[in-house]
C-alpha positions as a Markdown table, in Angstrom:
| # | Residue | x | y | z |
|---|---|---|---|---|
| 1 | Unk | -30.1 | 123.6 | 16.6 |
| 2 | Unk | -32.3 | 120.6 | 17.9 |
| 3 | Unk | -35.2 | 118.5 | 16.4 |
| 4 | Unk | -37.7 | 121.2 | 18.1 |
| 5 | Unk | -36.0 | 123.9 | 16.7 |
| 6 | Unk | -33.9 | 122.7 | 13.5 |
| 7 | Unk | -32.9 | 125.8 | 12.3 |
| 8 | Unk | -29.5 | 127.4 | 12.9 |
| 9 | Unk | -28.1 | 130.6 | 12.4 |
| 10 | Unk | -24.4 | 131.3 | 11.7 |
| 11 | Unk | -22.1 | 134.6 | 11.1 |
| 12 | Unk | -19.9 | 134.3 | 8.7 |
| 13 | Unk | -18.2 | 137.1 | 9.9 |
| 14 | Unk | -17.3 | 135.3 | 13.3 |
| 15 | Unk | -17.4 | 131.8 | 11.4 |
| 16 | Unk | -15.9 | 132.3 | 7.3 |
| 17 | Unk | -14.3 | 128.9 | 7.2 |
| 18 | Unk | -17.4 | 126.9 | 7.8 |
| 19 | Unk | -19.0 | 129.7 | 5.4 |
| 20 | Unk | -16.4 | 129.5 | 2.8 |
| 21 | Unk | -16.7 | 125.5 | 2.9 |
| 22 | Unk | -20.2 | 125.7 | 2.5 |
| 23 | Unk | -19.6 | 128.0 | -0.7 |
| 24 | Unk | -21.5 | 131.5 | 1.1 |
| 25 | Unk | -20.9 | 134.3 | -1.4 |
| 26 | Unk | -23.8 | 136.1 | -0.7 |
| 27 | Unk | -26.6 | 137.2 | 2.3 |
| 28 | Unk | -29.0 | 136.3 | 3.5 |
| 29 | Unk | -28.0 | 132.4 | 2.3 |
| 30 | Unk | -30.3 | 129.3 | 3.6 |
| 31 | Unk | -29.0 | 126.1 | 2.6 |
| 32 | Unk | -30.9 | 122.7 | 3.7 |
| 33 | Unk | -29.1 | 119.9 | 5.5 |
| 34 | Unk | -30.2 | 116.3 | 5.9 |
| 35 | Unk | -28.3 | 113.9 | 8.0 |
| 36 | Unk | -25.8 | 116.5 | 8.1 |
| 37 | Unk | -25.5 | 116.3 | 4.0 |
| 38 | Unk | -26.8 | 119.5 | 1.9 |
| 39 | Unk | -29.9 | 118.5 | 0.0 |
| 40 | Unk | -29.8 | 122.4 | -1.7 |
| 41 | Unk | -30.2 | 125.6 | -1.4 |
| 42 | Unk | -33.3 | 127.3 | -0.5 |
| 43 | Unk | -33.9 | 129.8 | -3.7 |
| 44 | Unk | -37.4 | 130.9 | -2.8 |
| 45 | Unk | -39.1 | 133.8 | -0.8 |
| 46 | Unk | -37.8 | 134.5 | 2.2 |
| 47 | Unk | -41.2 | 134.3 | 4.5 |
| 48 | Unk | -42.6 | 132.1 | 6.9 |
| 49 | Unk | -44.8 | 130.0 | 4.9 |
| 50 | Unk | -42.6 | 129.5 | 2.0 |
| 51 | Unk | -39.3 | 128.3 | 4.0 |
| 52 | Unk | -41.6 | 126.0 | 6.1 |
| 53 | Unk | -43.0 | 124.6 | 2.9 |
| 54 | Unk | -39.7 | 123.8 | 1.5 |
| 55 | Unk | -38.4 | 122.6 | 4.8 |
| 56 | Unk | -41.7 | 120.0 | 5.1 |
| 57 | Unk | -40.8 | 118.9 | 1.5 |
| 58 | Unk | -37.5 | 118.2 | 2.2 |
| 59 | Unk | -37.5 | 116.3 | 5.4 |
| 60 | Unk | -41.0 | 114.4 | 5.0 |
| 61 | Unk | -41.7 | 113.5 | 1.9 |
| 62 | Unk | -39.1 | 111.2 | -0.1 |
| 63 | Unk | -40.6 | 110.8 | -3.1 |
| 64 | Unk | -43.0 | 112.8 | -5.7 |
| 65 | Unk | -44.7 | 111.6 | -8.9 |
| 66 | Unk | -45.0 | 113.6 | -11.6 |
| 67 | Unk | -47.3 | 113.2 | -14.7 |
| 68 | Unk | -45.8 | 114.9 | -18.0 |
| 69 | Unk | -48.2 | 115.6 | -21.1 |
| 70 | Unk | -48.3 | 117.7 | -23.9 |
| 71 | Unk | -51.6 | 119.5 | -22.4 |
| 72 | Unk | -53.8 | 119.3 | -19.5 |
| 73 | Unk | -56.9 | 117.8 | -21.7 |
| 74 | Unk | -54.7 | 114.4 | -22.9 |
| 75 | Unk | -56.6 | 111.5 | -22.6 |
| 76 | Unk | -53.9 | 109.8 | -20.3 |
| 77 | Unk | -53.3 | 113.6 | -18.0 |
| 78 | Unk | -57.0 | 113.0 | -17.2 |
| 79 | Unk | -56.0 | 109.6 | -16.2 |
| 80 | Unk | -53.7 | 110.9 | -14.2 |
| 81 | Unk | -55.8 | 113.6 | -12.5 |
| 82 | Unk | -58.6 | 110.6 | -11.7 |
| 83 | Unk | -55.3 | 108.6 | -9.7 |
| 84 | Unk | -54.1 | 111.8 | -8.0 |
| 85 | Unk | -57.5 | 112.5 | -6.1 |
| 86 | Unk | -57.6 | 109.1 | -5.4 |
| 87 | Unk | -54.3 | 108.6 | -4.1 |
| 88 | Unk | -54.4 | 112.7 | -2.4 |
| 89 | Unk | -52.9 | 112.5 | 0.7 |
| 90 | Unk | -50.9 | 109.4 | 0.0 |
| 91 | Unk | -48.6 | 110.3 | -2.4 |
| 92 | Unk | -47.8 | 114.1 | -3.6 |
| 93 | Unk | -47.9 | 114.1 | -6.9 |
| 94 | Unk | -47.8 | 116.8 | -9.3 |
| 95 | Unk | -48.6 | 117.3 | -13.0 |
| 96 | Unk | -46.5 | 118.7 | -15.6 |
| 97 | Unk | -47.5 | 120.4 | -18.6 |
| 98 | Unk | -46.6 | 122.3 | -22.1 |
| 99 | Unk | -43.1 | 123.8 | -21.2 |
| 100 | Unk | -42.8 | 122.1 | -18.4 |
| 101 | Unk | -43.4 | 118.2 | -20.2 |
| 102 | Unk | -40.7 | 119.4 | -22.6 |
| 103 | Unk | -38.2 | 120.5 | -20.1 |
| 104 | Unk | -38.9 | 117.3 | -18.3 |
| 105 | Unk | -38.7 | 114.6 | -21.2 |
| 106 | Unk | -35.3 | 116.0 | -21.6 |
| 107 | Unk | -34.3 | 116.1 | -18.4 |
| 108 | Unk | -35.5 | 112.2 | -18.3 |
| 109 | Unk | -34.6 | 111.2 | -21.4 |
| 110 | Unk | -37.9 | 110.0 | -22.3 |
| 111 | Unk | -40.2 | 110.8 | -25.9 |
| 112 | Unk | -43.5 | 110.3 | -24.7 |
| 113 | Unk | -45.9 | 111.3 | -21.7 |
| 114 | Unk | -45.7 | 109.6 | -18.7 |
| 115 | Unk | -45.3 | 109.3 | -15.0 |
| 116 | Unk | -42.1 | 109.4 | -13.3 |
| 117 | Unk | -41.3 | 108.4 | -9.9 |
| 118 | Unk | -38.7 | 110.9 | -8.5 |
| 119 | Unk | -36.6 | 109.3 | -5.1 |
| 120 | Unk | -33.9 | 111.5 | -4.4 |
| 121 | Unk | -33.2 | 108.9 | -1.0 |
| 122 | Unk | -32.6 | 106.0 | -3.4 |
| 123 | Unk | -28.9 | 106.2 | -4.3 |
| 124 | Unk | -29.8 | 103.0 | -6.4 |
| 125 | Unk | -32.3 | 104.1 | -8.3 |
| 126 | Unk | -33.4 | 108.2 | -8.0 |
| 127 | Unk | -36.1 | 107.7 | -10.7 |
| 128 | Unk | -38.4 | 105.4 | -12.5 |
| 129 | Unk | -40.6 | 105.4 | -15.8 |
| 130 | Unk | -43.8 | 104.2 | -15.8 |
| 131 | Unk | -44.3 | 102.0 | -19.2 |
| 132 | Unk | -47.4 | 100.4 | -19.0 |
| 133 | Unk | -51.2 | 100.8 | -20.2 |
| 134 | Unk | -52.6 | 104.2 | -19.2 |
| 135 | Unk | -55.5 | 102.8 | -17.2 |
| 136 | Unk | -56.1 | 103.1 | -13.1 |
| 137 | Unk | -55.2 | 99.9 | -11.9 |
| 138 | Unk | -51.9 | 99.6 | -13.3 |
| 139 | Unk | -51.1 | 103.0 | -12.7 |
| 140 | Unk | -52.1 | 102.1 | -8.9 |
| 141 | Unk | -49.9 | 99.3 | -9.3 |
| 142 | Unk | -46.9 | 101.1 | -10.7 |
| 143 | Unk | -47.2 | 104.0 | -8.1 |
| 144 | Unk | -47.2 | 101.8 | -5.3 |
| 145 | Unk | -44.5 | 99.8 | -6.7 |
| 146 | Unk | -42.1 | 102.6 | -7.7 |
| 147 | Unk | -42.7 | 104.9 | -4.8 |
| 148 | Unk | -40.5 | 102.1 | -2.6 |
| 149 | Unk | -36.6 | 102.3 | -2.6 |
| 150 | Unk | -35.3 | 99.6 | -4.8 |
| 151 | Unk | -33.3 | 98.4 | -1.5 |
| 152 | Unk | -35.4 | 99.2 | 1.2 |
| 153 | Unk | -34.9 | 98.1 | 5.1 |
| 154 | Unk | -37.0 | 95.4 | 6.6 |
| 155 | Unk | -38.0 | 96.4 | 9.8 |
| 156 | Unk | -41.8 | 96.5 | 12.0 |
| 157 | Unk | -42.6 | 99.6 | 10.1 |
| 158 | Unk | -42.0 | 98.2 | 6.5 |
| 159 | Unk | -43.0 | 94.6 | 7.4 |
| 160 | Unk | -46.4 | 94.8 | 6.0 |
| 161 | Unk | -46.0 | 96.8 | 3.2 |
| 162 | Unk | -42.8 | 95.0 | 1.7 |
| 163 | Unk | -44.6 | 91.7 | 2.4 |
| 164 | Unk | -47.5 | 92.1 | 1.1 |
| 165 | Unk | -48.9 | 89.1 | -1.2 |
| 166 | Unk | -45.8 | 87.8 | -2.0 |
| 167 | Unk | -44.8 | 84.2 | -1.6 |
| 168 | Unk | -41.0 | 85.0 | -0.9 |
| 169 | Unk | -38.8 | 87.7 | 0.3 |
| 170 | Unk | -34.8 | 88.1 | 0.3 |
| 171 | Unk | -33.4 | 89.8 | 3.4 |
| 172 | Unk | -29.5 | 90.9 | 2.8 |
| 173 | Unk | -27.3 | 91.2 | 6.3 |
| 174 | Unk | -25.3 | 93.7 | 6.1 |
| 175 | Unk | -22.8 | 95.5 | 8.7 |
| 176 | Unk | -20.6 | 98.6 | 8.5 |
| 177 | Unk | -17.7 | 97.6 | 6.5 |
| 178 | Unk | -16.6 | 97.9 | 2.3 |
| 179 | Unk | -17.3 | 94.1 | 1.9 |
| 180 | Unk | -20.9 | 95.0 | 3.3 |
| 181 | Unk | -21.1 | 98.3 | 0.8 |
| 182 | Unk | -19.9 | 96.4 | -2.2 |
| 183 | Unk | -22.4 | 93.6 | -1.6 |
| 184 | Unk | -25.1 | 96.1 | -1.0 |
| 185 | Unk | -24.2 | 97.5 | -4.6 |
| 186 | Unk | -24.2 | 94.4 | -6.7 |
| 187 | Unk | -27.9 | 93.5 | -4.9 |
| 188 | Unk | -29.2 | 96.6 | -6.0 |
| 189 | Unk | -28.7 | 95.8 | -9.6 |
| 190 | Unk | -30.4 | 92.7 | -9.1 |
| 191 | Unk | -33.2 | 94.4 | -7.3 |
| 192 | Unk | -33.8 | 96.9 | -10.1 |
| 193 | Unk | -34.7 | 93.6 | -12.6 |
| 194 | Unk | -37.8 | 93.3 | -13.5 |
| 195 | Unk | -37.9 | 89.6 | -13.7 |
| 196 | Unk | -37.5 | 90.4 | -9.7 |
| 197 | Unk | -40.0 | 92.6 | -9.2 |
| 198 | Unk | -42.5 | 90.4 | -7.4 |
| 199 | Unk | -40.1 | 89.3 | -4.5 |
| 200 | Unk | -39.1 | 91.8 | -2.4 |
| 201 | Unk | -35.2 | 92.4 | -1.9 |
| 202 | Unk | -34.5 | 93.9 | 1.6 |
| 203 | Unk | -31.9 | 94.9 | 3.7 |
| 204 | Unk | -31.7 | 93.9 | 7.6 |
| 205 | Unk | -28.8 | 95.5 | 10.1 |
| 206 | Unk | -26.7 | 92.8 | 11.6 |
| 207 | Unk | -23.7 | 95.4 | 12.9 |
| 208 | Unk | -24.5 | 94.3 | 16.4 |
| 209 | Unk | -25.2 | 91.3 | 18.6 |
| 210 | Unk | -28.3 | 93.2 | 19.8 |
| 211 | Unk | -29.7 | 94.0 | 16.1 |
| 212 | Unk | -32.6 | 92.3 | 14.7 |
| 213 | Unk | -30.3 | 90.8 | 11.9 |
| 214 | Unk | -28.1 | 88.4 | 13.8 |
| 215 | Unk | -31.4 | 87.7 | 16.0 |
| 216 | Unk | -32.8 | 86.6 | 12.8 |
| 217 | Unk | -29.8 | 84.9 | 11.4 |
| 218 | Unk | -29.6 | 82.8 | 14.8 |
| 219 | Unk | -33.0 | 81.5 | 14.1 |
| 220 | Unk | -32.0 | 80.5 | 10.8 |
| 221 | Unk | -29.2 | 78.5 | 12.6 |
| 222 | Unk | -27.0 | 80.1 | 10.3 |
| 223 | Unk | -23.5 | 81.0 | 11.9 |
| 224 | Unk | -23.0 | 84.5 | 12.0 |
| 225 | Unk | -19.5 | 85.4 | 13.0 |
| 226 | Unk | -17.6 | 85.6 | 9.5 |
| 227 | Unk | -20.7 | 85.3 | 7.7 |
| 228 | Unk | -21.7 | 88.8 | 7.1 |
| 229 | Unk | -22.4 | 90.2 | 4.7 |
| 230 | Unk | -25.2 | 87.5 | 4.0 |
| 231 | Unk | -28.0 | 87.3 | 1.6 |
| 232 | Unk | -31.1 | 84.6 | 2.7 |
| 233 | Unk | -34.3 | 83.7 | 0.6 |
| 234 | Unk | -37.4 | 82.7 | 2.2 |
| 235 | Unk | -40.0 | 81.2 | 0.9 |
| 236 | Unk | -43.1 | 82.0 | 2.5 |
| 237 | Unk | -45.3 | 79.1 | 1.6 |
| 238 | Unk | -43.3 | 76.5 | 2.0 |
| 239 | Unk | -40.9 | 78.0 | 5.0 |
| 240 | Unk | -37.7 | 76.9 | 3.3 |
| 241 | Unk | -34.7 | 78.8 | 3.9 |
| 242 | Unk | -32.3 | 79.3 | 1.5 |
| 243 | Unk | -28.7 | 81.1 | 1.8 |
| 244 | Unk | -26.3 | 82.5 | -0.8 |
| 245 | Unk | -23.9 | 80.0 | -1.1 |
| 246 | Unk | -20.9 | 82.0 | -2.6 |
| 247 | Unk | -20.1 | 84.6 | 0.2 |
| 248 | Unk | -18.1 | 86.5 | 0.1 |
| 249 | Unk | -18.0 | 87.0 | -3.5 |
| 250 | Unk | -20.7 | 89.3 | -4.1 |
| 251 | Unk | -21.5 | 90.2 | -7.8 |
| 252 | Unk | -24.7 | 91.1 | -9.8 |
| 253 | Unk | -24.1 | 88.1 | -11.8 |
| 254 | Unk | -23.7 | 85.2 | -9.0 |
| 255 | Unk | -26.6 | 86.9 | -7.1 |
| 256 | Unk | -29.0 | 87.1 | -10.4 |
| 257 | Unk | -28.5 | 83.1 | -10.8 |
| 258 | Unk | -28.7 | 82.0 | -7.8 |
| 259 | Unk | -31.8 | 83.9 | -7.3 |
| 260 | Unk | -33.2 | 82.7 | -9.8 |
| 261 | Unk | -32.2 | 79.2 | -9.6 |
| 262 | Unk | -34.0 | 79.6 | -5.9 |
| 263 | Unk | -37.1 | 81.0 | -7.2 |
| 264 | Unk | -37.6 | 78.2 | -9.8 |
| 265 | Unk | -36.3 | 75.4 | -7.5 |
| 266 | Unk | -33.1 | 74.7 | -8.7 |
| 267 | Unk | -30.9 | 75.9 | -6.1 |
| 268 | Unk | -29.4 | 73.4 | -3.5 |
| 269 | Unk | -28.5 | 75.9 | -0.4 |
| 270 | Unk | -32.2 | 75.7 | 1.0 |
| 271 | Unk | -33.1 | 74.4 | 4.2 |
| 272 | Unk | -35.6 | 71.5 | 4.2 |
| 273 | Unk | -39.0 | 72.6 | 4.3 |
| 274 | Unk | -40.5 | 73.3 | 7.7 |
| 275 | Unk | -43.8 | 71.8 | 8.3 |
| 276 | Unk | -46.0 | 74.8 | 9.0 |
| 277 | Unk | -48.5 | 73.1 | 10.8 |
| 278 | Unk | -46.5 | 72.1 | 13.4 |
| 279 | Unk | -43.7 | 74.5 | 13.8 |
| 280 | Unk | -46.0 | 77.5 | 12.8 |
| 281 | Unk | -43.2 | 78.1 | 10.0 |
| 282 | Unk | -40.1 | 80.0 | 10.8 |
| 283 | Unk | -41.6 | 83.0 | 9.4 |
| 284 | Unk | -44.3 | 83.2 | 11.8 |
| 285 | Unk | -42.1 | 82.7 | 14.6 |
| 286 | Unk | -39.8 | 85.0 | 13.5 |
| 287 | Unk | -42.5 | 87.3 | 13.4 |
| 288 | Unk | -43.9 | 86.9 | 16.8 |
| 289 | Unk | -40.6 | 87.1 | 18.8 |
| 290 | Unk | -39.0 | 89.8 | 17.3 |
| 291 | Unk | -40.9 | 92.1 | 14.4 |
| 292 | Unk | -44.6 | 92.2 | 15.2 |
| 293 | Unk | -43.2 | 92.2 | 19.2 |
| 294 | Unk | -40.9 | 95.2 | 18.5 |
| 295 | Unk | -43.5 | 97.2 | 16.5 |
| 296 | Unk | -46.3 | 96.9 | 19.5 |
| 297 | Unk | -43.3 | 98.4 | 21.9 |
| 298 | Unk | -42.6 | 101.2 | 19.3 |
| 299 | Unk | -45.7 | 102.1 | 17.7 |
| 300 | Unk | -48.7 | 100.3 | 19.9 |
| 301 | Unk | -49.8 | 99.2 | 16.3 |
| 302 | Unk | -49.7 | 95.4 | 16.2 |
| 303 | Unk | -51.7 | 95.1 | 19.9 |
| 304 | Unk | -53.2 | 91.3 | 19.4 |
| 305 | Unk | -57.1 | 91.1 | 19.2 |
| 306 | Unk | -58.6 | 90.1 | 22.6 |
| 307 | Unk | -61.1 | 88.0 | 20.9 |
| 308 | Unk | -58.4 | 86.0 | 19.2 |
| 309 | Unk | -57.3 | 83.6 | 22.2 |
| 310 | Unk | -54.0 | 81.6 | 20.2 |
| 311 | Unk | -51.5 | 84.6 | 19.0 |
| 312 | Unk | -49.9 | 82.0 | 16.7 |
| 313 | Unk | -52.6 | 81.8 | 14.6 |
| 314 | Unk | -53.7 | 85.3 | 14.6 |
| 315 | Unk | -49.9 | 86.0 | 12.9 |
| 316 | Unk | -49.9 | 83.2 | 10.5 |
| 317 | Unk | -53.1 | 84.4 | 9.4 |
| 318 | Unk | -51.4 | 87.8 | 8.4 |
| 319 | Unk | -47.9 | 87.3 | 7.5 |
């Protein structure tokens, strides 16, 4: 089996062990694997089209959004429908009806019709309820919004979409260890606040000298060795820095009130504030050296506009 051809065959006649511990009792059996984890088994028809299908849905897409109403000609399913040809090719998204909304407002423990987000890659939060007015815009909003992992990883790729308009963004510094994990854990509470949901929580991989993370953490001229797991606010506007004063006691609580104190100026861990004129901000420069740098190598997407002569203000322009 290889990323051309990721399909493997085994006989459980020359191989029952690794049968038996996948839980084989019958044949033909096709079970789906991600990262070496089963995702499920594949219950459908055994032809080309449909095993490709549920293959493609498994590997590609890690979210779906489903509408659920009591019939197809509810005000808000028409809503719905207007969004989804809006959004086609963007999101899949799927409409659920009759038997189908019943089974599924059990399922989610809900009363009414709605949308629900489904992310079976967020171990932090696998599904969110859309509670707001049943018009276009905030359902934009909310599908936008909810289709992200509550904890996602800040890297070139995500940059710009995690970013966004928002004046601030915490980055969390994690390695491979339990004090790492359990951090990770308590930050994901605080990410799935609502009173949060305009700054984007993130995660950054600092296992490494060579990883972005400790790159990032040098420019901070914050010491790394010892100090990770690490959680840093910045604010965007002003280009203060701002770092979790209480490592390494990581809890939901201590995180909530210090990110709040930070966000409504109270907190006394910041940085002075950079002045962006001269310095570009630390943000931008950040930006230049290492994430808008790294996505040109890897995806020839950030290639700097010939007609704009001084690169500095081209990024400050867009981060």
């Amino acid at each position: 089996m290889n990323k051309l051809n990721p399909m493997a065959r085994v006989e459980c006649s020359n191989w029952p062990d690794v049968c038996g511990l996948n839980n084989v009792t019958m044949y033909p059996t096709l079970k789906i694997f991600k990262a070496s984890v089963q995702t499920k088994d594949y219950l459908g028809r055994l032809d080309e089209a449909n095993v490709l299908k549920s293959y493609f849905f498994q590997e590609v897409i890690s979210s779906v959004i489903i509408g659920i109403f009591s019939d197809s000609m509810n005000a808000d399913a028409i809503i719905f429908e207007e969004v989804s040809k809006h959004l086609a090719g963007s999101f899949l998204l799927g409409i659920c009806i009759q038997e189908c909304s019943n089974e599924a407002l059990k399922t989610f423990g809900v009363k009414h019709s709605t949308i629900i987000t489904v992310k079976w890659e967020d171990p932090y939060q696998p599904f969110v309820t859309f509670d707001g007015a049943f018009n276009k815009p905030t359902i934009l909003s909310f599908l936008n919004k909810s289709s992200q992992q509550i904890l996602p990883e800040l890297n070139p790729a995500s940059l710009p979409s995690l970013l966004g308009n928002s004046e601030s963004i915490v980055m969390f510094f994690h390695q491979q260890d339990h004090p790492s994990k359990y951090a990770e854990i308590e930050l994901a509470k605080v990410a799935a606040r609502k009173q949060f949901d305009t700054t984007p929580i993130t995660w950054v991989d600092a296992s490494d000298k060579g990883h972005l993370g400790r790159k990032i953490l040098s420019s901070y001229s914050l010491p790394v060795e010892g100090n990770i797991p690490q959680v840093v606010f910045l604010n965007r506007k002003t280009n203060a820095v701002c770092w979790y004063p209480h490592t390494p006691q990581f809890s939901e609580s201590l995180l909530t009130d210090w990110l709040d104190a930070t966000l409504t100026g109270r907190e006394r861990s910041c940085a002075d504030e950079v002045d962006t004129q001269e310095n570009n901000g630390r943000f931008a420069n950040l930006a230049e050296k290492d994430l808008i740098h790294r996505n040109d190598l890897v995806q020839k997407s950030c290639k700097m506009p010939s007609e704009v002569k001084d690169a500095k203000t081209w990024i400050r322009t867009r981060v």
